[in-house]
N, C-alpha and C positions, 0 to 999 in steps of 0.2 A: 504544438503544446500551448495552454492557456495560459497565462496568472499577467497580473497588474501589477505593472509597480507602485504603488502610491505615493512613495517621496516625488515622484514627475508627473502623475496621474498617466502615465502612459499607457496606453488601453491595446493589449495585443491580442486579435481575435479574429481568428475563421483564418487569417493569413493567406494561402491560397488555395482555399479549400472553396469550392463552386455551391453557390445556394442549396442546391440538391441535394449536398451533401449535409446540411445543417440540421442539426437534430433538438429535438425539445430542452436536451441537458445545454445547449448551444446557446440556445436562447434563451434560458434562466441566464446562464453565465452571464452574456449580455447584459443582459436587465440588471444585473447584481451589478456590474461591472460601470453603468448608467449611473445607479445609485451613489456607486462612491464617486464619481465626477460631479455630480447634483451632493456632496456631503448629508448623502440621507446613507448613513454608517448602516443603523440598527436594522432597516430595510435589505440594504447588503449583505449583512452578517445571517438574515434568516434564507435568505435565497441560497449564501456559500454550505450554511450549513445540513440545507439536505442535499444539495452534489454531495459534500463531505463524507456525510452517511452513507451514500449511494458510492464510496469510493473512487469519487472522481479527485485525482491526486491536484488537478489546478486550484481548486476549490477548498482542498485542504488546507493548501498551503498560504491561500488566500482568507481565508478562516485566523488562522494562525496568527497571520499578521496582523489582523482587526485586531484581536484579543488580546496580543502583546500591547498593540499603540492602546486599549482600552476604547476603540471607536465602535460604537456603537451596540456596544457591551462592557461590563466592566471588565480592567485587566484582570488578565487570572494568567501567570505565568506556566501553573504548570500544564493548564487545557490548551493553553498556545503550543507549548512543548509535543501532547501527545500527539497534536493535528498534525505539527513539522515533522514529525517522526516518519509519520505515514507520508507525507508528501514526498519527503527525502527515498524514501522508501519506493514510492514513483516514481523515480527519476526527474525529480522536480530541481534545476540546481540550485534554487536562490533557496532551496529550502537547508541545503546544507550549513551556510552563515548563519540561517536564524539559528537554526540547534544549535551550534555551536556557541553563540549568545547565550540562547535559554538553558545550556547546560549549566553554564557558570552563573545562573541564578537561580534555580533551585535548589535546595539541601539534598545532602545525600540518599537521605532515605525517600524524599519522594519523587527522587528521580529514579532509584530503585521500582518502585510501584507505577510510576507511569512506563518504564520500560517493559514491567508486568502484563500491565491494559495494553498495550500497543500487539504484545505477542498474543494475549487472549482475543484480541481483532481478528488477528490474521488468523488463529487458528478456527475462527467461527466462519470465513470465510472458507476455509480447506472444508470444513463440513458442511456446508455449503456448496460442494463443487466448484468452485472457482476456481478453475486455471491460470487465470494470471496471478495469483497469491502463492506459487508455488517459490517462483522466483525469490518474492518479496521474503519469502521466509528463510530465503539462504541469506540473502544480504539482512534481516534481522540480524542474524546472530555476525555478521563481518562488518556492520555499518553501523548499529546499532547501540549494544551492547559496549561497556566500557573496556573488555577484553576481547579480541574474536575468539571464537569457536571455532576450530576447524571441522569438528566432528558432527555437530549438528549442521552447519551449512552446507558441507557434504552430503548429509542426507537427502537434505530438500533440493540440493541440484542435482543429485540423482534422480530424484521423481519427477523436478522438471521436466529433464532429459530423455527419459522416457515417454512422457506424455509428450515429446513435440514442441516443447517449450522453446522459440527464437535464439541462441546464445548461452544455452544453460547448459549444456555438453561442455563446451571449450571451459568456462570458467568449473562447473565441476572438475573436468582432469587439471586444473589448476589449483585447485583448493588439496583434491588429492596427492599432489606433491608435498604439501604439508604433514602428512600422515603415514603413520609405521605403518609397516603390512599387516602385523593383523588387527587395528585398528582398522583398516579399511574393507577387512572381510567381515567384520564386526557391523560396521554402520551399514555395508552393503546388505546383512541380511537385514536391519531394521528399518531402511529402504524401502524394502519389497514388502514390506509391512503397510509399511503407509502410503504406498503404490495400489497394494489391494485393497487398501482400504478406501482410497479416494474411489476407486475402477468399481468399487462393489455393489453400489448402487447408484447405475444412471441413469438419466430420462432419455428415453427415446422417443424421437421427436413423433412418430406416427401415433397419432391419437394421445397421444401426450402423455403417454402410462409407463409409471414406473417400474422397472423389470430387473431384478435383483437376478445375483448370476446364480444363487438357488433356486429362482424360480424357470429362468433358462434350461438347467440340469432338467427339471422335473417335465418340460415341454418336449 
């Protein structure tokens, strides 16, 4: 896993990972990561910020931090907030301190609205097809959020779990000890909702065409 610290300049990157394995998102990193050693901030900030968009959680989290110090961008506490969110979200740790700063300085209601944007992210991503947003969307609503949810995070670790998702089995039967019975036959069928609905349309990689499971039926 990537990200800088910048109170040491401590630059942690590729770690033991073999040239071969280094990828173009690898080598932005670096370069961004260059720049804040060489104090060219705003250079940094535009290189973190398309990983960011590209959902690379190091670069989130790394965004975040620029934004809060105001390096090379002006501060904007609550755009530092939504990028940590998402970083947190990634399994990013150092991102959990910052939110936790940045929560106790934004006002209530626009930490309300960036909590809003963060789940409308993840949800462009699920329509999107993206797998590994399945996860992020259970820990939304358990990591997130000023309350947890037991019953929406239950959903989306159920669809992980189904899909294959690393981990997302064990902490859904975990989450479901939280919840009445039929509460959980409730979320289970809305689940399978968004199960098929992720499953409904996918690309299949031969010839790159996309094949709806209506159009399957009709072949």
């Amino acid at each position: 896993m990537r990200y800088i610290c910048f109170y040491s300049l401590l630059i942690l990157f590729f770690s033991s990972a073999s040239f071969a394995q280094i990828t173009d998102s690898d080598r932005l990193f670096k370069k961004a990561t260059d720049f804040v050693k060489e104090k060219r901030y705003a250079e940094a900030v535009s290189i973190f910020e398309d990983l960011a968009r590209n959902n690379e959680h190091d670069a989130q989290y790394n965004l975040a931090f620029l934004i809060n110090g105001g390096k090379g961008i002006t501060k904007n506490y609550s755009e530092a907030l939504f990028w940590a969110f998402l970083a947190r979200l990634g399994k990013i740790e150092k991102a959990e301190e910052l939110t936790e700063d940045l929560i106790d300085t934004v006002p209530e209601k626009v930490l309300k609205d960036i909590r809003e944007k963060v789940l409308e992210h993840l949800l462009v991503r699920f329509d999107n097809r993206d797998r590994a947003v399945l996860t992020e969307l259970g820990d939304f609503y358990l990591l997130i959020l000023d309350e947890q949810d037991f019953e929406n995070a239950y959903l989306w670790y159920n669809v992980a779990s189904a899909m294959g998702v690393e981990n997302s089995s064990d902490i859904r039967d975990k989450v479901e000890k939280e919840l009445e019975p039929d509460t959980i036959v409730k979320i289970q069928s809305a689940s399978r909702k968004r199960y098929e609905e992720f499953t409904g349309n996918e690309l299949i990689e031969n010839g790159k065409k996309t094949i709806t499971k209506e159009q399957d039926y009709e072949s």
